[in-house]
PyMOL commands that place a pseudoatom at each C-alpha (Angstrom):
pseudoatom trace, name=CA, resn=UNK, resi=1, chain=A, elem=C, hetatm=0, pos=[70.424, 205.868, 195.227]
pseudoatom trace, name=CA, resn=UNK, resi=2, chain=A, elem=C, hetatm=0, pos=[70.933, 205.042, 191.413]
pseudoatom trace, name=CA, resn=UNK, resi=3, chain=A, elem=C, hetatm=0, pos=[68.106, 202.255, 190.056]
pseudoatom trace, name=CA, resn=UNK, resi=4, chain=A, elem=C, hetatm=0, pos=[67.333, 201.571, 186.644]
pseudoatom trace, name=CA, resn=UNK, resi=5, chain=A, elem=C, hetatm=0, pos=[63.867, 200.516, 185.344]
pseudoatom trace, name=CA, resn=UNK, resi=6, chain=A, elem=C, hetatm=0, pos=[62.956, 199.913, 188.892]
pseudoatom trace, name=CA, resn=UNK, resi=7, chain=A, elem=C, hetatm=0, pos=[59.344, 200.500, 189.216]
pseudoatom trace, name=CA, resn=UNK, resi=8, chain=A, elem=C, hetatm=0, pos=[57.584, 200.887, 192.926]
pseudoatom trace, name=CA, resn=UNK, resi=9, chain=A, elem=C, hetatm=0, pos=[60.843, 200.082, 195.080]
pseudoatom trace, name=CA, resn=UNK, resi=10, chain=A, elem=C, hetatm=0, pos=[61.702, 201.989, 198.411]
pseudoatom trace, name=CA, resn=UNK, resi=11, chain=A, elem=C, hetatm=0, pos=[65.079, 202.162, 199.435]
pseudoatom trace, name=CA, resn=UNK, resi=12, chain=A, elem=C, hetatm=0, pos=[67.012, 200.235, 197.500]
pseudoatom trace, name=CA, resn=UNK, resi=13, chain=A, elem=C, hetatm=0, pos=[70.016, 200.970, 195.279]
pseudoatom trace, name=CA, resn=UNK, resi=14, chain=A, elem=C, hetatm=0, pos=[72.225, 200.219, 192.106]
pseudoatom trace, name=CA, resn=UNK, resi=15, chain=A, elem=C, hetatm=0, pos=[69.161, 197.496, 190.977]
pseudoatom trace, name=CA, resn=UNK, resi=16, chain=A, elem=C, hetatm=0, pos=[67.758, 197.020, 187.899]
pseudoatom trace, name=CA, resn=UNK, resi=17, chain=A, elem=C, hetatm=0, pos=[64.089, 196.324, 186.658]
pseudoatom trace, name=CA, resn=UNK, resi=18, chain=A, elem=C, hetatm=0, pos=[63.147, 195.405, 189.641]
pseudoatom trace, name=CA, resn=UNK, resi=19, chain=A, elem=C, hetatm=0, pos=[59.142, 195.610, 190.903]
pseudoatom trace, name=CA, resn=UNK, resi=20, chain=A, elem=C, hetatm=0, pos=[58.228, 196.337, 194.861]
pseudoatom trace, name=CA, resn=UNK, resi=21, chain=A, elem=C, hetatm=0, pos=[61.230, 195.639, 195.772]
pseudoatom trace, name=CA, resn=UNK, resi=22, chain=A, elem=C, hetatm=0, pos=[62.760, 197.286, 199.749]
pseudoatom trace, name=CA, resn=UNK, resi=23, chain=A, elem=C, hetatm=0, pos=[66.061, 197.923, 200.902]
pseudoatom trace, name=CA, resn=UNK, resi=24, chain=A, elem=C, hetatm=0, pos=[67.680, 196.069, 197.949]
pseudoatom trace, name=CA, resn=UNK, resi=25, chain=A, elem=C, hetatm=0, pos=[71.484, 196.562, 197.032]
pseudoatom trace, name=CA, resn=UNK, resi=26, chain=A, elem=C, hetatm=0, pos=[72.888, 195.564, 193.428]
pseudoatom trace, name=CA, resn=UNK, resi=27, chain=A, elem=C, hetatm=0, pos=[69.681, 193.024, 191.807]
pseudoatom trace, name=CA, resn=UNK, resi=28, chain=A, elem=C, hetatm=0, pos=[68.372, 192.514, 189.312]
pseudoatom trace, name=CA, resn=UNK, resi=29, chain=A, elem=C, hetatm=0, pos=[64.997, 192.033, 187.344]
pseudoatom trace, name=CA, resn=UNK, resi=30, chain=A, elem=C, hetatm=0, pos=[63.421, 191.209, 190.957]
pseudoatom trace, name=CA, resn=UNK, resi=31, chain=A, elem=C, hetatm=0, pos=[59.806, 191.148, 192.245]
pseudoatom trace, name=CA, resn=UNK, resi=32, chain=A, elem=C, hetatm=0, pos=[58.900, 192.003, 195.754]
pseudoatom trace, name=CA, resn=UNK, resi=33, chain=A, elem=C, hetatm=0, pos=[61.592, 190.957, 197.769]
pseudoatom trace, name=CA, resn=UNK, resi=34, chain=A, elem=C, hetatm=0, pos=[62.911, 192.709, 200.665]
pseudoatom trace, name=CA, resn=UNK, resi=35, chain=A, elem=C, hetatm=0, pos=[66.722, 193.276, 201.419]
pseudoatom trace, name=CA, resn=UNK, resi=36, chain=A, elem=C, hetatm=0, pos=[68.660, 191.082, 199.196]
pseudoatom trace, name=CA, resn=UNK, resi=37, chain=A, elem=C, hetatm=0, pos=[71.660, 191.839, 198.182]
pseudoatom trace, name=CA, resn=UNK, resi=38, chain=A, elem=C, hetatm=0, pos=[73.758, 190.877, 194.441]
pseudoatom trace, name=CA, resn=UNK, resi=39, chain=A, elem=C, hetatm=0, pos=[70.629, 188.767, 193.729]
pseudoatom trace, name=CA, resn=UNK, resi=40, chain=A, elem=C, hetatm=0, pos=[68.932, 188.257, 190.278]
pseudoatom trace, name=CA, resn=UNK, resi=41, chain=A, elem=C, hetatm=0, pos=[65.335, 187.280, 189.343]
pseudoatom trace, name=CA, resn=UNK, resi=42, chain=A, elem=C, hetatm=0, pos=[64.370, 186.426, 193.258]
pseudoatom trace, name=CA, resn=UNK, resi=43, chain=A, elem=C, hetatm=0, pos=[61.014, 186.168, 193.759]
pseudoatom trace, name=CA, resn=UNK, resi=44, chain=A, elem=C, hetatm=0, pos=[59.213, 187.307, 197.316]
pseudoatom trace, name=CA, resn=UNK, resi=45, chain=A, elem=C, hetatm=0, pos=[62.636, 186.464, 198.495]
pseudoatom trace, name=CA, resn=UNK, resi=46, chain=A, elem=C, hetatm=0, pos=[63.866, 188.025, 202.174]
pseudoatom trace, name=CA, resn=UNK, resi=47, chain=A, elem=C, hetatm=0, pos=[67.585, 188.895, 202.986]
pseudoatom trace, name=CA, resn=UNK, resi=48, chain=A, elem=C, hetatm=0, pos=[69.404, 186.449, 200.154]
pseudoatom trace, name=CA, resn=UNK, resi=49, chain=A, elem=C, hetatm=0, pos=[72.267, 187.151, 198.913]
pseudoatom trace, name=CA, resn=UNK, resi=50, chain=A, elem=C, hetatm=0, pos=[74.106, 186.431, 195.961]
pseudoatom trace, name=CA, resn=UNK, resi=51, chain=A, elem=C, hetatm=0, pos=[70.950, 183.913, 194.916]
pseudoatom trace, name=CA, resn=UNK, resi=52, chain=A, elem=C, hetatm=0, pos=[69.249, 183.683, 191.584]
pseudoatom trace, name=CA, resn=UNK, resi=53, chain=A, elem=C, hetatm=0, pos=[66.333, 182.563, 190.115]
pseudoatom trace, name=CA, resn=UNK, resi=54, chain=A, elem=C, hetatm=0, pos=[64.970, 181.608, 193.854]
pseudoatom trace, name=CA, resn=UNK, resi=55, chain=A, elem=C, hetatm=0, pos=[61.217, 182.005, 194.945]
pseudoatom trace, name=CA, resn=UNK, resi=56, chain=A, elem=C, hetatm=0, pos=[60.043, 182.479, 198.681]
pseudoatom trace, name=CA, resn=UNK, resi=57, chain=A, elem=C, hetatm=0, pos=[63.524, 182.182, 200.330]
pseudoatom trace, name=CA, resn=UNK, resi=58, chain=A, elem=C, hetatm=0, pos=[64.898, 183.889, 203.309]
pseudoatom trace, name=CA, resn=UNK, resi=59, chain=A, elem=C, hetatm=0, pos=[68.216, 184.161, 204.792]
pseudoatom trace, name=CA, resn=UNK, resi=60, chain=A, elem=C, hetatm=0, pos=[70.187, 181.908, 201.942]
pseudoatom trace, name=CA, resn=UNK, resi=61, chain=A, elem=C, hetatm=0, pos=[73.451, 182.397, 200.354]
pseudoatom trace, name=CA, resn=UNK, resi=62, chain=A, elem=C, hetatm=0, pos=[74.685, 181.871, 196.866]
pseudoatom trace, name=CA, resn=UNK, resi=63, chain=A, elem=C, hetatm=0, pos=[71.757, 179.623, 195.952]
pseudoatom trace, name=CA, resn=UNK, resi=64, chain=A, elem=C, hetatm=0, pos=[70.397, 178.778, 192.620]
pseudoatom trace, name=CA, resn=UNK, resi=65, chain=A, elem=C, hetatm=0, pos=[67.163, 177.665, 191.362]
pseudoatom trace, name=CA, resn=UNK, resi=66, chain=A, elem=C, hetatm=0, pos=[65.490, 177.575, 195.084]
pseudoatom trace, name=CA, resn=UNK, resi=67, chain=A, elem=C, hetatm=0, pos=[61.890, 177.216, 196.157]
pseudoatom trace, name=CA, resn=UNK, resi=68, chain=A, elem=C, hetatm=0, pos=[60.718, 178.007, 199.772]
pseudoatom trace, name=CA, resn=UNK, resi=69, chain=A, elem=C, hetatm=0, pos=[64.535, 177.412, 201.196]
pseudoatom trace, name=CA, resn=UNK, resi=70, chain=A, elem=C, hetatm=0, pos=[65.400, 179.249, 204.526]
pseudoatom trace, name=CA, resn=UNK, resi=71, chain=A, elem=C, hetatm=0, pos=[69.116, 179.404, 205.923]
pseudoatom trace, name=CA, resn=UNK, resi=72, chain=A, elem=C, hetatm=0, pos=[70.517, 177.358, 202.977]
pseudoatom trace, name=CA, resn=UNK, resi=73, chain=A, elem=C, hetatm=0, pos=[73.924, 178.299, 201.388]
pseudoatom trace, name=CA, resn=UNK, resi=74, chain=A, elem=C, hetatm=0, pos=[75.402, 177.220, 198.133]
pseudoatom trace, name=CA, resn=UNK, resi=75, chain=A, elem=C, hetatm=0, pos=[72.360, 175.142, 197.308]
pseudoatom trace, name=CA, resn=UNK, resi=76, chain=A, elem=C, hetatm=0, pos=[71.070, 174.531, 193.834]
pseudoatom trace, name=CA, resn=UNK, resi=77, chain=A, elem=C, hetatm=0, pos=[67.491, 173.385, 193.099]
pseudoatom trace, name=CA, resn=UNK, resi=78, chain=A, elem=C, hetatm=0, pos=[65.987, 172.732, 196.892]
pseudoatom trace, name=CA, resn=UNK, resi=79, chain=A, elem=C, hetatm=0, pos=[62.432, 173.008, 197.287]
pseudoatom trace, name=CA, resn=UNK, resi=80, chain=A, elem=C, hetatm=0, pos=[61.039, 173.334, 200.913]
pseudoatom trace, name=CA, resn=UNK, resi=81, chain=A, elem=C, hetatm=0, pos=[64.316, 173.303, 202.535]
pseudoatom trace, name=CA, resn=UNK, resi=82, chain=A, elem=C, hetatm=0, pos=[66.000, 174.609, 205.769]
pseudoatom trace, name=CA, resn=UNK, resi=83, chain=A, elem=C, hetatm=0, pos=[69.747, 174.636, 206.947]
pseudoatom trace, name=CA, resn=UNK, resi=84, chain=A, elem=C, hetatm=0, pos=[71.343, 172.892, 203.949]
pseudoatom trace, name=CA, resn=UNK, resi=85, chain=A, elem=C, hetatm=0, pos=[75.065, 173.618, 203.125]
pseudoatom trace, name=CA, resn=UNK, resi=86, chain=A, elem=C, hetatm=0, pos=[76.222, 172.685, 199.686]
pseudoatom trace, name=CA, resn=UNK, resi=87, chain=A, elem=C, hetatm=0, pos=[73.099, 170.583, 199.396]
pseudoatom trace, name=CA, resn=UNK, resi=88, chain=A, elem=C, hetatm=0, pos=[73.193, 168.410, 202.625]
pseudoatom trace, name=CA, resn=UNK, resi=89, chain=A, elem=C, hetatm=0, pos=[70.857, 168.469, 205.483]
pseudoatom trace, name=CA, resn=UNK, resi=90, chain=A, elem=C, hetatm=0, pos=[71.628, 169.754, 208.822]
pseudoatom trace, name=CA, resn=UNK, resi=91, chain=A, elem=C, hetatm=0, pos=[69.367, 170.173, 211.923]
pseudoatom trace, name=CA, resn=UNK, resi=92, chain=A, elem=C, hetatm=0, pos=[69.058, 173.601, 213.066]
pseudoatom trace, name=CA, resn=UNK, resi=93, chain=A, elem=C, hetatm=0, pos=[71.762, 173.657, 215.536]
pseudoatom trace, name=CA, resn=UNK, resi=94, chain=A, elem=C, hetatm=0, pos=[74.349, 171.501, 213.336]
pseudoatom trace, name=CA, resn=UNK, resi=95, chain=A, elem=C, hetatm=0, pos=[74.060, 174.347, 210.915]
pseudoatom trace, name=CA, resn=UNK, resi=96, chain=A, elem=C, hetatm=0, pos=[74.822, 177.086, 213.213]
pseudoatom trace, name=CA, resn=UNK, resi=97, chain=A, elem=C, hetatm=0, pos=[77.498, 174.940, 214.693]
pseudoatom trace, name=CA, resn=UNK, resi=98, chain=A, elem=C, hetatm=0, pos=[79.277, 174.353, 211.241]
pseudoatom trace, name=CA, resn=UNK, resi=99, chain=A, elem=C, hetatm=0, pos=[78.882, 178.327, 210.915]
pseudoatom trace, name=CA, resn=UNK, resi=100, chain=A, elem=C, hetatm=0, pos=[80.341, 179.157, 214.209]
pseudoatom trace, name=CA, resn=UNK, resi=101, chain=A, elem=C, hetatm=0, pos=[83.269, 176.922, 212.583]
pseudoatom trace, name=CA, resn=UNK, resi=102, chain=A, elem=C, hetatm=0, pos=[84.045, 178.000, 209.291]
for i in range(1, 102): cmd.bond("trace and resi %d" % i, "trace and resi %d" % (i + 1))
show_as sticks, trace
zoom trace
């Protein structure tokens, strides 16, 4: 496992100054978030990927700028959020429908 200015992560690897970080692959100057993966400055963020600047997100995909999102993907600047795709609302089993789809 290669990490660079990481300090008091377990199991991650090829991150950089990242803080209490687990199981993290390729982020970046992250703080206690738990198996993202290509994710920058996430915040208490769980299993993101691809996501930046978030805070308090879990299970999103190539968001940006996110606040207490779950299951979102390609979403920029949601706060409070759940099963959004490109921005737009979907119930819970929409989402998963338009998933099973693509």
């Amino acid at each position: 496992m290669v990490n660079m200015f990481c300090e008091d992560c377990n199991g991650c690897d090829h991150c950089e100054c990242c803080t209490d970080c687990t199981n993290c692959m390729n982020c970046g100057f992250s703080y206690k978030s738990t198996r993202c993966v290509k994710s920058s400055h996430v915040i208490r963020c769980n299993e993101c990927v691809d996501c930046d600047v978030c805070e308090n997100c879990n299970h999103c995909i190539g968001c940006h700028d996110c606040k207490d999102c779950e299951y979102c993907i390609d979403c920029g600047g949601l706060v409070g959020r759940k099963y959004c795709i490109g921005g737009r609302q979907y119930t819970e089993a929409e989402f998963f429908t338009v998933l099973g789809r693509a």
